[in-house]
PyMOL Python script that loads the backbone (N, CA, C, O; Angstrom):
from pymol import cmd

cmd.read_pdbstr("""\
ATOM      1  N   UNK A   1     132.838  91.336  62.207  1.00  0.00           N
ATOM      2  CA  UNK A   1     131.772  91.126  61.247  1.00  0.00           C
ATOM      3  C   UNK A   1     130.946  89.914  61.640  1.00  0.00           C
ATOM      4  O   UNK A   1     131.508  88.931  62.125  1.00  0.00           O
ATOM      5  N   UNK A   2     129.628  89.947  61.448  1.00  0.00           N
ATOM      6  CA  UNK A   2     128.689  88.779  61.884  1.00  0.00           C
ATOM      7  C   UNK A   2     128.484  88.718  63.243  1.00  0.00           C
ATOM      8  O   UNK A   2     127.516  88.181  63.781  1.00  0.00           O
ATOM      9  N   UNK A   3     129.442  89.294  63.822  1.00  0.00           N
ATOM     10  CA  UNK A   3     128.485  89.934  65.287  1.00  0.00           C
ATOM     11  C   UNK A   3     127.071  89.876  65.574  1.00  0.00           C
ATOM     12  O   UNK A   3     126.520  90.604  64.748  1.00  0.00           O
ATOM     13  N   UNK A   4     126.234  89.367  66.337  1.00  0.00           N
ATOM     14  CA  UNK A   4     124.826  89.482  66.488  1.00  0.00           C
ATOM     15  C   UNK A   4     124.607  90.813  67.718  1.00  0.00           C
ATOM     16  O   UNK A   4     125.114  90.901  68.836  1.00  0.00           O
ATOM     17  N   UNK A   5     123.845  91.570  67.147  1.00  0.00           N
ATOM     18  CA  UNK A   5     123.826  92.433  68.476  1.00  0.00           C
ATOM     19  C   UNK A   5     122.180  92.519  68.291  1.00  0.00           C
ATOM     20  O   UNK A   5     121.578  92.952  67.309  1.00  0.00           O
ATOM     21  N   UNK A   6     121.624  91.979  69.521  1.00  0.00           N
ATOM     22  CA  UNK A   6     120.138  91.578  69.223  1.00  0.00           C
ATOM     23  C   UNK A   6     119.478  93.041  69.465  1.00  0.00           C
ATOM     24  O   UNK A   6     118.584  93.488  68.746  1.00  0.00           O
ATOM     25  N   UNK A   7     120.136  93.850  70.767  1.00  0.00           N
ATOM     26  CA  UNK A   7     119.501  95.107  71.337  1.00  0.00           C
ATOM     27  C   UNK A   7     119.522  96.207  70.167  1.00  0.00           C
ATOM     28  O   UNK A   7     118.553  96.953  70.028  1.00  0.00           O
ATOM     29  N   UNK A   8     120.764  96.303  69.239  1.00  0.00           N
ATOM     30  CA  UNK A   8     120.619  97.360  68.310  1.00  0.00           C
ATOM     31  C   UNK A   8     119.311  97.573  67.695  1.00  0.00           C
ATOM     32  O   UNK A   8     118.516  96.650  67.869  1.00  0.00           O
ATOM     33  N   UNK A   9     118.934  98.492  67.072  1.00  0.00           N
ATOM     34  CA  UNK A   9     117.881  98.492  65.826  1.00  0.00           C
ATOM     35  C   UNK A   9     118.421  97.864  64.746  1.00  0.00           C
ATOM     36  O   UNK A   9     119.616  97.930  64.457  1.00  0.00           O
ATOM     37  N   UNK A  10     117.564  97.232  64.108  1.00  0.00           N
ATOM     38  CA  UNK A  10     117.646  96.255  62.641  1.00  0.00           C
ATOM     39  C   UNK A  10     119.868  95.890  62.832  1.00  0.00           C
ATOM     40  O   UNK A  10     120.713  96.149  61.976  1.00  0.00           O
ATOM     41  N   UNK A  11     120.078  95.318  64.103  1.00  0.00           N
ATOM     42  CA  UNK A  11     121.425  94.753  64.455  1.00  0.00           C
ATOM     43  C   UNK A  11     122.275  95.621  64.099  1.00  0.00           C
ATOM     44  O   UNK A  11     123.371  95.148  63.797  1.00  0.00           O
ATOM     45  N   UNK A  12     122.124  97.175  63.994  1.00  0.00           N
ATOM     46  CA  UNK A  12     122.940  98.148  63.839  1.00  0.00           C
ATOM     47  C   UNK A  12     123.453  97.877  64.475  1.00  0.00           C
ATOM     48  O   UNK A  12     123.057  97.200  65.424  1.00  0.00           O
ATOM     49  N   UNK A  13     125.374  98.508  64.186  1.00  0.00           N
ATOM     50  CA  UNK A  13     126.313  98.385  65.337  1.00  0.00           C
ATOM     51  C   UNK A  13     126.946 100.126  65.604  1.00  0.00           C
ATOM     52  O   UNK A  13     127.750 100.273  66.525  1.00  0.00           O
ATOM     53  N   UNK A  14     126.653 101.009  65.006  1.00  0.00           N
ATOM     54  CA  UNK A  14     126.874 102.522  65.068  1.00  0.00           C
ATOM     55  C   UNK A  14     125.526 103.624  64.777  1.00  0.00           C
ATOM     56  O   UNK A  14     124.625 103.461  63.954  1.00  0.00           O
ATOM     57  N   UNK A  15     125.620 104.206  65.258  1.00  0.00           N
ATOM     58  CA  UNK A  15     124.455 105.289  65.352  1.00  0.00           C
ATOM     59  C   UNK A  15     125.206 106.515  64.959  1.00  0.00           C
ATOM     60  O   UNK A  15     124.785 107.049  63.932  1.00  0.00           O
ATOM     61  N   UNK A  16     126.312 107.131  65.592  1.00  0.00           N
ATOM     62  CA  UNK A  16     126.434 108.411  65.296  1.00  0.00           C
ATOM     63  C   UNK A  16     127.559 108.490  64.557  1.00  0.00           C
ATOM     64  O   UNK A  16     128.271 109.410  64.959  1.00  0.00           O
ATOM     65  N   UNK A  17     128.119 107.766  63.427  1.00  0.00           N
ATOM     66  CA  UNK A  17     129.112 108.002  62.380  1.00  0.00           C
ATOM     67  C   UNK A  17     127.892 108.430  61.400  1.00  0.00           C
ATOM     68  O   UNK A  17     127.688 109.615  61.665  1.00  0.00           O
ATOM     69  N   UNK A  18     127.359 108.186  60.805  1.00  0.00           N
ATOM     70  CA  UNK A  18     126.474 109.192  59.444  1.00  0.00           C
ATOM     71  C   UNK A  18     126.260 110.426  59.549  1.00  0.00           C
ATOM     72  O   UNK A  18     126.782 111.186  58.734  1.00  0.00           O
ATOM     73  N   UNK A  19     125.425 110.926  60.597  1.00  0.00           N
ATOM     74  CA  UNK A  19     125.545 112.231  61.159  1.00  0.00           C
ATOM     75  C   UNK A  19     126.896 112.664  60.954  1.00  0.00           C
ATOM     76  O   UNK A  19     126.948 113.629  60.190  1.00  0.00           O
ATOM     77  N   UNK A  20     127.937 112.297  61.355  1.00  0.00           N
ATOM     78  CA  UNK A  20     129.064 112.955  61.844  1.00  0.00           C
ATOM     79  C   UNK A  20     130.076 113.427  60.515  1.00  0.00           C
ATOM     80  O   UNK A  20     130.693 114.463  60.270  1.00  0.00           O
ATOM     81  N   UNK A  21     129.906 112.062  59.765  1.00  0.00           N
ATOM     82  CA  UNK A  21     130.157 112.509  58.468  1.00  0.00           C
ATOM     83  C   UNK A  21     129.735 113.098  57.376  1.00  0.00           C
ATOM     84  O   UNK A  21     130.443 113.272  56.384  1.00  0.00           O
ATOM     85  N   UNK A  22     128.359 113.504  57.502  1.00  0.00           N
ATOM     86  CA  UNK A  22     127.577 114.130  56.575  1.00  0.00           C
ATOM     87  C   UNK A  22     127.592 115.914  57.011  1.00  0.00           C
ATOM     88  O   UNK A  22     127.261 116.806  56.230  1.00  0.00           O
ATOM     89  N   UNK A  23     128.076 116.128  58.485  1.00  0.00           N
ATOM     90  CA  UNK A  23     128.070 116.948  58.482  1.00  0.00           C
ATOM     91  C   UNK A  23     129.335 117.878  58.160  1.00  0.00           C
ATOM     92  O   UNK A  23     129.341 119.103  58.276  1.00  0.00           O
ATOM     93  N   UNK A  24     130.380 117.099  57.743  1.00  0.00           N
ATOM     94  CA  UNK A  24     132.040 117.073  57.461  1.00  0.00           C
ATOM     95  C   UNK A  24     131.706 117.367  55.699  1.00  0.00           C
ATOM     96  O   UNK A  24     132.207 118.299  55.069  1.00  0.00           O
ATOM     97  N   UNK A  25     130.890 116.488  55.204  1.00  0.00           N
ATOM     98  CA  UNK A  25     130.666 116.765  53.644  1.00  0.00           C
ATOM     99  C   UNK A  25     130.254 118.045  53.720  1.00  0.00           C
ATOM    100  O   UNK A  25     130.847 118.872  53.027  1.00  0.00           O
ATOM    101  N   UNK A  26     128.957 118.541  54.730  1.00  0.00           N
ATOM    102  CA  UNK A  26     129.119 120.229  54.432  1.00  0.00           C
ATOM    103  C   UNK A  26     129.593 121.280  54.316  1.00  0.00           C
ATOM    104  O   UNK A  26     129.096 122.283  53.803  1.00  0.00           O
ATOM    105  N   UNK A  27     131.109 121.069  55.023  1.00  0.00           N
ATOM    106  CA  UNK A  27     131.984 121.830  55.397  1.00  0.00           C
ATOM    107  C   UNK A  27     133.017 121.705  54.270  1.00  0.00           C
ATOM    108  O   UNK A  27     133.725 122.629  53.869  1.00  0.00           O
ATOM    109  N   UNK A  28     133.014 120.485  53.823  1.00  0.00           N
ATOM    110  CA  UNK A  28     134.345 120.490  52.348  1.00  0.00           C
ATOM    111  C   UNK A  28     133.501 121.227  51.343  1.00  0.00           C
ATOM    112  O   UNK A  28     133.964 122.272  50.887  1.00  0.00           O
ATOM    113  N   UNK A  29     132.082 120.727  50.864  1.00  0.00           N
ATOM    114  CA  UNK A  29     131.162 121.858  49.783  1.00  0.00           C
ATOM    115  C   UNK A  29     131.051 123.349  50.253  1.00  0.00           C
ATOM    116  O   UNK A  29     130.789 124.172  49.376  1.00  0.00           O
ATOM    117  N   UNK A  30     131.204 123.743  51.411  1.00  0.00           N
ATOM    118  CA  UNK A  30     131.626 125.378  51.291  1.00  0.00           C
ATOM    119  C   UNK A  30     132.842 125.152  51.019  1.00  0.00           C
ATOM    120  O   UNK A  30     132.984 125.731  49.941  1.00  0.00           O
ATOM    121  N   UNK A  31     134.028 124.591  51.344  1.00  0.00           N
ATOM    122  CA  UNK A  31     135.220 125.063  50.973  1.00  0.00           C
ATOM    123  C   UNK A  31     135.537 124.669  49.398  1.00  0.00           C
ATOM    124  O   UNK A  31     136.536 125.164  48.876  1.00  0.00           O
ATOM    125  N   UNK A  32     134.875 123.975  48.811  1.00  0.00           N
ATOM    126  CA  UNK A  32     134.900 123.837  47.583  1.00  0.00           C
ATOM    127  C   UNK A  32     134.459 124.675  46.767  1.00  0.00           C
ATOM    128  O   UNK A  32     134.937 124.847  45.646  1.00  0.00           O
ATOM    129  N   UNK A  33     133.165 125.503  47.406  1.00  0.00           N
ATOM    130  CA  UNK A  33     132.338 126.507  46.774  1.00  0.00           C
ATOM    131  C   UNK A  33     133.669 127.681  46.787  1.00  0.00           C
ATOM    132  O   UNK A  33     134.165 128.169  45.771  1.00  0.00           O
ATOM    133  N   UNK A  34     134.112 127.995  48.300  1.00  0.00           N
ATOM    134  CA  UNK A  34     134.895 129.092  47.843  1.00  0.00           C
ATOM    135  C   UNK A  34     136.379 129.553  47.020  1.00  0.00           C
ATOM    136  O   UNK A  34     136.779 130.692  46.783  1.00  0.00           O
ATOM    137  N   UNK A  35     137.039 128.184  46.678  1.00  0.00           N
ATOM    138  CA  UNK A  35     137.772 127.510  46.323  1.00  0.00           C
ATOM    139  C   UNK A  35     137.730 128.062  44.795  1.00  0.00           C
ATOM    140  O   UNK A  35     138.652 128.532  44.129  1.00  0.00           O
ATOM    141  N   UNK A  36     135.802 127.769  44.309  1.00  0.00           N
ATOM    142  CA  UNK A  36     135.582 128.186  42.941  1.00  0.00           C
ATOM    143  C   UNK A  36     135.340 129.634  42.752  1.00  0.00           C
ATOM    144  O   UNK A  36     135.528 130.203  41.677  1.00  0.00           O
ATOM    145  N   UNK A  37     135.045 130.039  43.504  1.00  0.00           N
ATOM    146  CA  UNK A  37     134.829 131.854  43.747  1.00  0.00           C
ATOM    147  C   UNK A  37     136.017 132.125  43.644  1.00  0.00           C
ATOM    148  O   UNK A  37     136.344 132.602  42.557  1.00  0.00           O
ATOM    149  N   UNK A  38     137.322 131.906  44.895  1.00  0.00           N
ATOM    150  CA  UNK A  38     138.381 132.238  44.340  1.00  0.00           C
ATOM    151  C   UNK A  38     139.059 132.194  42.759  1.00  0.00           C
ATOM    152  O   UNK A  38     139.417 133.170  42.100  1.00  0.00           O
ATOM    153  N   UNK A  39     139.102 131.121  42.468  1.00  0.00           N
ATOM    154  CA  UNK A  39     139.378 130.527  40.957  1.00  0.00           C
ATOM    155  C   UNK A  39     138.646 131.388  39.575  1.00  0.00           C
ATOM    156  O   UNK A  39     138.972 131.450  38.390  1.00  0.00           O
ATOM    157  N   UNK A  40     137.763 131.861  40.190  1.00  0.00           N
ATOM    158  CA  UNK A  40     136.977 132.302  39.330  1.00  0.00           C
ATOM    159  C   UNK A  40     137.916 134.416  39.088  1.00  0.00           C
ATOM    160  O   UNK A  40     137.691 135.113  38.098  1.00  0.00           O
ATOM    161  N   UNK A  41     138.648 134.767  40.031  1.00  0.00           N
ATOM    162  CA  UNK A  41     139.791 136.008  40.581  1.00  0.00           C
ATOM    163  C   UNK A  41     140.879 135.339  40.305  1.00  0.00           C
ATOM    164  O   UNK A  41     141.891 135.905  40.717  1.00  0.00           O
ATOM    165  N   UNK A  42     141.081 134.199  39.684  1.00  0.00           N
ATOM    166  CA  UNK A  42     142.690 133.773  39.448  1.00  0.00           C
ATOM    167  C   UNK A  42     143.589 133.338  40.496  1.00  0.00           C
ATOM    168  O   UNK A  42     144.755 133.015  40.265  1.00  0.00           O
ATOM    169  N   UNK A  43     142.944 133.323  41.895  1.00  0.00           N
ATOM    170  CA  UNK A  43     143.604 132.935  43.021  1.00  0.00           C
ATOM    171  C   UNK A  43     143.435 131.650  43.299  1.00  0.00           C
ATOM    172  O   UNK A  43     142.326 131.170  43.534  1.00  0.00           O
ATOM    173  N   UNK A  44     144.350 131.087  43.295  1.00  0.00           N
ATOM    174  CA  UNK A  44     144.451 129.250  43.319  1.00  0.00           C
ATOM    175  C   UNK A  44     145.213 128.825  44.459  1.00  0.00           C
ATOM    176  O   UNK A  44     145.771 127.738  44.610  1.00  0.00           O
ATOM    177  N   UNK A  45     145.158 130.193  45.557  1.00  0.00           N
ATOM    178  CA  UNK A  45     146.284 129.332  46.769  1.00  0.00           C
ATOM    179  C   UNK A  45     145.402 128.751  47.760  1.00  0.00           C
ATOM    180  O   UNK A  45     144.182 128.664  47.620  1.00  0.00           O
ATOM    181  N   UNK A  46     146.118 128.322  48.852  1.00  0.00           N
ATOM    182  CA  UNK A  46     145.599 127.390  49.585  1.00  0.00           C
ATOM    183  C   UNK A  46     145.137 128.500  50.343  1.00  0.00           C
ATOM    184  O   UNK A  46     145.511 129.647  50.099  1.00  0.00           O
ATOM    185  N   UNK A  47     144.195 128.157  51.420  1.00  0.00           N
ATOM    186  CA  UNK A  47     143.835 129.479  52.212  1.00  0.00           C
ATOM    187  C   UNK A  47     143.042 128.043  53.365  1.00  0.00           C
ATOM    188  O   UNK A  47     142.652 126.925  53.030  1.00  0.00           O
ATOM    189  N   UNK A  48     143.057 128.740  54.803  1.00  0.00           N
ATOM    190  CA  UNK A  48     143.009 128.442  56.037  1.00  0.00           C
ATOM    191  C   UNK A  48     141.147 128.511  55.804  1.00  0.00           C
ATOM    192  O   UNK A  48     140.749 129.433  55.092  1.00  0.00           O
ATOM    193  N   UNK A  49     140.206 127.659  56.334  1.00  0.00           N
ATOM    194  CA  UNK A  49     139.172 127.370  56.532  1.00  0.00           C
ATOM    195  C   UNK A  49     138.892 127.038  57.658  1.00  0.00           C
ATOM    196  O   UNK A  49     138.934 125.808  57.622  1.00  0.00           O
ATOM    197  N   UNK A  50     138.523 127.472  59.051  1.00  0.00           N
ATOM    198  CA  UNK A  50     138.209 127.036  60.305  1.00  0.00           C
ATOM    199  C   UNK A  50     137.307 126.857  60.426  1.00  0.00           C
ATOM    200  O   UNK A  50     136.505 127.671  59.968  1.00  0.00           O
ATOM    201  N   UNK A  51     136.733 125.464  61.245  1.00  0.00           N
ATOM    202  CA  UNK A  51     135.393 124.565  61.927  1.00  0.00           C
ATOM    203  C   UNK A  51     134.847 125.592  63.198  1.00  0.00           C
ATOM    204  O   UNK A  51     135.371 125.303  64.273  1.00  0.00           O
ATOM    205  N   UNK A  52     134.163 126.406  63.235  1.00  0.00           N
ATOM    206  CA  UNK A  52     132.868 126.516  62.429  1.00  0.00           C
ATOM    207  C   UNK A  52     133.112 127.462  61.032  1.00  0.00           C
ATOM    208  O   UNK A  52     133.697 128.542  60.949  1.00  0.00           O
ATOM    209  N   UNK A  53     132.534 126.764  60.102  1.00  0.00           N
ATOM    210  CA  UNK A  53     132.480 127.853  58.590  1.00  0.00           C
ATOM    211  C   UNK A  53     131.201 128.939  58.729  1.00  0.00           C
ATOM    212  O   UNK A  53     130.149 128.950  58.089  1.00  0.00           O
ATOM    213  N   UNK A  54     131.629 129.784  59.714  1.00  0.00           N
ATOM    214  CA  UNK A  54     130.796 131.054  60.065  1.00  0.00           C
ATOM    215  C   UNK A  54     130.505 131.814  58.620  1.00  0.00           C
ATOM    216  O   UNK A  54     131.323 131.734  57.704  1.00  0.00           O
ATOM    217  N   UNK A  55     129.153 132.628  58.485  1.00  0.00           N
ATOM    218  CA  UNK A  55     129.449 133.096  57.484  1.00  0.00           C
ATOM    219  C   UNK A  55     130.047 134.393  56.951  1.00  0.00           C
ATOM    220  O   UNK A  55     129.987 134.834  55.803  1.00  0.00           O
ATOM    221  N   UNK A  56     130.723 134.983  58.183  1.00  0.00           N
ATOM    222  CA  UNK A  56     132.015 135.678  58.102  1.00  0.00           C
ATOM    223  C   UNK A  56     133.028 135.316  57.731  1.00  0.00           C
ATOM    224  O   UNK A  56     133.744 135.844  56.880  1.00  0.00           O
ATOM    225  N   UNK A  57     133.223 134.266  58.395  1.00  0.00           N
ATOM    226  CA  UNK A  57     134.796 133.276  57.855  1.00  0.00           C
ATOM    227  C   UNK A  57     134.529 132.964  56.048  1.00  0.00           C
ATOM    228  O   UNK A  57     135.406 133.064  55.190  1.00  0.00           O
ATOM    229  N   UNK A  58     133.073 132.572  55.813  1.00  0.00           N
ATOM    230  CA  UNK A  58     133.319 131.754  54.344  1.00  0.00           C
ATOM    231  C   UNK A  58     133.073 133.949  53.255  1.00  0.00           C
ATOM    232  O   UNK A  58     133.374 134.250  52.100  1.00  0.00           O
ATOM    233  N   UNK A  59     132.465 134.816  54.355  1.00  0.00           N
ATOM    234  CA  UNK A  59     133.229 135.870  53.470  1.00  0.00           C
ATOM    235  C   UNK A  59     134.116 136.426  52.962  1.00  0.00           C
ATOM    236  O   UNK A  59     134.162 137.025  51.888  1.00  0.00           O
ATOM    237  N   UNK A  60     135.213 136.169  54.065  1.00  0.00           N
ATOM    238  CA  UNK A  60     136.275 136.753  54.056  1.00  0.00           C
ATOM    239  C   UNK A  60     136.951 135.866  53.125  1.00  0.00           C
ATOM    240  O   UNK A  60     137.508 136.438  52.188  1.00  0.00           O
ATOM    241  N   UNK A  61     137.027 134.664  53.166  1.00  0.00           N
ATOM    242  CA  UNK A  61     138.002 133.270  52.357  1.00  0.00           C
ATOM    243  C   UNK A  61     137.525 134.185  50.778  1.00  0.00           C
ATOM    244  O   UNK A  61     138.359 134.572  49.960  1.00  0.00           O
ATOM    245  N   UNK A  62     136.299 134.346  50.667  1.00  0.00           N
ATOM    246  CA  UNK A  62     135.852 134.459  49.175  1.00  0.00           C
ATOM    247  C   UNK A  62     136.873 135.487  48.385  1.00  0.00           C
ATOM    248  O   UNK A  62     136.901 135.225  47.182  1.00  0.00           O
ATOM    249  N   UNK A  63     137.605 136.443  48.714  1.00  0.00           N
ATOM    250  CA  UNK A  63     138.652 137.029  48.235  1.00  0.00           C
ATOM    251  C   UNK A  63     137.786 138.053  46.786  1.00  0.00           C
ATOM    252  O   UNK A  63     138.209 137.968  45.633  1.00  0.00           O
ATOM    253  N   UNK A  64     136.876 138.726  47.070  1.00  0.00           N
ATOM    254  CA  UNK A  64     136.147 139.298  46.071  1.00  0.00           C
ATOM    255  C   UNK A  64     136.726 141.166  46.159  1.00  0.00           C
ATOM    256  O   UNK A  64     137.564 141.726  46.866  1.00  0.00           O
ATOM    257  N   UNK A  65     135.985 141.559  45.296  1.00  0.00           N
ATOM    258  CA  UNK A  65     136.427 142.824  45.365  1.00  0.00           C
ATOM    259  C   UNK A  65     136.272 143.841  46.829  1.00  0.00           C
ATOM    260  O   UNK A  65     136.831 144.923  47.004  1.00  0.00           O
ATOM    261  N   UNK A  66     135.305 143.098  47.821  1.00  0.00           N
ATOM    262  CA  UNK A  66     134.938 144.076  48.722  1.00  0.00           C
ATOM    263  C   UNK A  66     135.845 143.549  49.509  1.00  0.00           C
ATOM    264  O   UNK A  66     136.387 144.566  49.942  1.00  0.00           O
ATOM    265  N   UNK A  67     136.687 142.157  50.265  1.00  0.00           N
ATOM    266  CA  UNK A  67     137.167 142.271  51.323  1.00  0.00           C
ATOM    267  C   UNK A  67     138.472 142.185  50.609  1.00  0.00           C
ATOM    268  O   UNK A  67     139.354 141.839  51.395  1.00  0.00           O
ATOM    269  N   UNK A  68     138.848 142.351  49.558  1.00  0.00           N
ATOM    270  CA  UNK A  68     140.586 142.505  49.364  1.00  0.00           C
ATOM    271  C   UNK A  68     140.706 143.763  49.844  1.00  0.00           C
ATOM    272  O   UNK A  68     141.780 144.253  49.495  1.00  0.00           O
ATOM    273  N   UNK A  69     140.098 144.425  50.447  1.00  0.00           N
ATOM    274  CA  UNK A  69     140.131 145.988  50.682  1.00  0.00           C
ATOM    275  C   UNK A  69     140.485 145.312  52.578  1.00  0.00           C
ATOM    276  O   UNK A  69     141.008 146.117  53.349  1.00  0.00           O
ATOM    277  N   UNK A  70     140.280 144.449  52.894  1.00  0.00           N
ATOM    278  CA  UNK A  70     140.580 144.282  54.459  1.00  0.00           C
ATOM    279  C   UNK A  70     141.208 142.876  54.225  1.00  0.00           C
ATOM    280  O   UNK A  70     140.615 142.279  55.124  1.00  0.00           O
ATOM    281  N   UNK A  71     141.767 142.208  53.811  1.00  0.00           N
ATOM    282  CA  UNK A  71     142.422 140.475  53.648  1.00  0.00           C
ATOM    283  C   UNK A  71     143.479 140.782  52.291  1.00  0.00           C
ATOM    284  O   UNK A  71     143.154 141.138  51.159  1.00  0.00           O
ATOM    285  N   UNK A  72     144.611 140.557  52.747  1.00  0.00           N
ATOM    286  CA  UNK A  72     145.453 140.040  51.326  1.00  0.00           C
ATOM    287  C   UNK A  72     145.470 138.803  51.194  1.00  0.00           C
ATOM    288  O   UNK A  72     145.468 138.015  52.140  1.00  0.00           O
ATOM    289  N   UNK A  73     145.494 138.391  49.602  1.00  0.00           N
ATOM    290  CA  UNK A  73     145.697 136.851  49.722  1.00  0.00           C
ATOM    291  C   UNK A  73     146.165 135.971  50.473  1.00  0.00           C
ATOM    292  O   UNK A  73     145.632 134.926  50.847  1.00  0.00           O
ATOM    293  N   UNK A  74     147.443 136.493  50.766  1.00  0.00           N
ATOM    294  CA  UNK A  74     147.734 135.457  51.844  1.00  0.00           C
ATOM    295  C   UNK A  74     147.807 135.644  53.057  1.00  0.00           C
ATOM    296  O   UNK A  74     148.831 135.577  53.736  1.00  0.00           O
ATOM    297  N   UNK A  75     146.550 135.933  53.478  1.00  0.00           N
ATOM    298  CA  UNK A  75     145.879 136.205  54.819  1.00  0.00           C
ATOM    299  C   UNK A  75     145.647 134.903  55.464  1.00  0.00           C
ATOM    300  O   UNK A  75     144.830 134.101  55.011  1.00  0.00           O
ATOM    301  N   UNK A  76     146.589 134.608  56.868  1.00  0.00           N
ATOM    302  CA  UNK A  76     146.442 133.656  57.343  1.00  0.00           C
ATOM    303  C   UNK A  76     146.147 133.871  58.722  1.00  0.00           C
ATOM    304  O   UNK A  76     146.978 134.318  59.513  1.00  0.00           O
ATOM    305  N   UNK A  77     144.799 133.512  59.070  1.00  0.00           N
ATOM    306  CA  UNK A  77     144.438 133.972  60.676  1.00  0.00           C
ATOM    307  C   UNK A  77     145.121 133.173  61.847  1.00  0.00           C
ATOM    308  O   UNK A  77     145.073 131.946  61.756  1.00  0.00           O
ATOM    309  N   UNK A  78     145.730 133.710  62.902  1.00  0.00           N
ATOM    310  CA  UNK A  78     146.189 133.299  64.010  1.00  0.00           C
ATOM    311  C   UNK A  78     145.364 131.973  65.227  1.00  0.00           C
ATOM    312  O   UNK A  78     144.624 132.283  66.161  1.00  0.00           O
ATOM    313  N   UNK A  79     145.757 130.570  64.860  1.00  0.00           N
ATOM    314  CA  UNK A  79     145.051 129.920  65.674  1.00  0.00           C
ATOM    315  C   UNK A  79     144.580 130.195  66.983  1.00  0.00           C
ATOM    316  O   UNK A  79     145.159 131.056  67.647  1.00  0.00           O
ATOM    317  N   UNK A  80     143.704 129.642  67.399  1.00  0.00           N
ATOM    318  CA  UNK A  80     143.418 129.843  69.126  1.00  0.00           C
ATOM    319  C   UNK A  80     143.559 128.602  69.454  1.00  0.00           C
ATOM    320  O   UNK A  80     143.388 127.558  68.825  1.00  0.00           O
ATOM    321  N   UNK A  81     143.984 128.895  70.808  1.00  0.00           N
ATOM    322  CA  UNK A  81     144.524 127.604  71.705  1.00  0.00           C
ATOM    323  C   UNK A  81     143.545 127.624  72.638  1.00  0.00           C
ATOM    324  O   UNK A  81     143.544 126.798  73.550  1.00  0.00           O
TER     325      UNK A  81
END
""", "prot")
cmd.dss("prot")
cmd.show_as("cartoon", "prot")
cmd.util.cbc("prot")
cmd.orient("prot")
């Protein structure tokens, strides 16, 4: 702290943490959104959310009447390595 860093802009000492975290807040508000969609079907379990939140992936999580016909609740997709 009190570091002088004359070259930064206005003695900034980070540039790419805001970005990085703002784009992490987008990803918890879809999973929060679908979280309430579920809740809203009585389903309150935990369910797997993978980085990127494609909007296939945030369909399928939604657990509505059209994909319980292809996902059971506790549909847990196989990581990739």
């Amino acid at each position: 702290m009190g570091a002088p860093n004359p070259k930064a802009i206005h003695s900034s000492k980070a540039v790419g943490e805001p970005p990085f975290f703002l784009a992490s807040s987008v990803f918890f508000a879809i999973k929060d959104a679908i979280m309430a969609a579920r809740r809203e079907l009585g389903n309150e379990d935990w369910f797997p959310l993978d980085s990127p939140a494609t909007p296939e992936r945030i369909r399928m999580a939604c657990l509505d009447e059209f994909t319980m016909s292809f996902v059971s609740s506790d549909f847990c997709p196989k990581l990739s390595v």
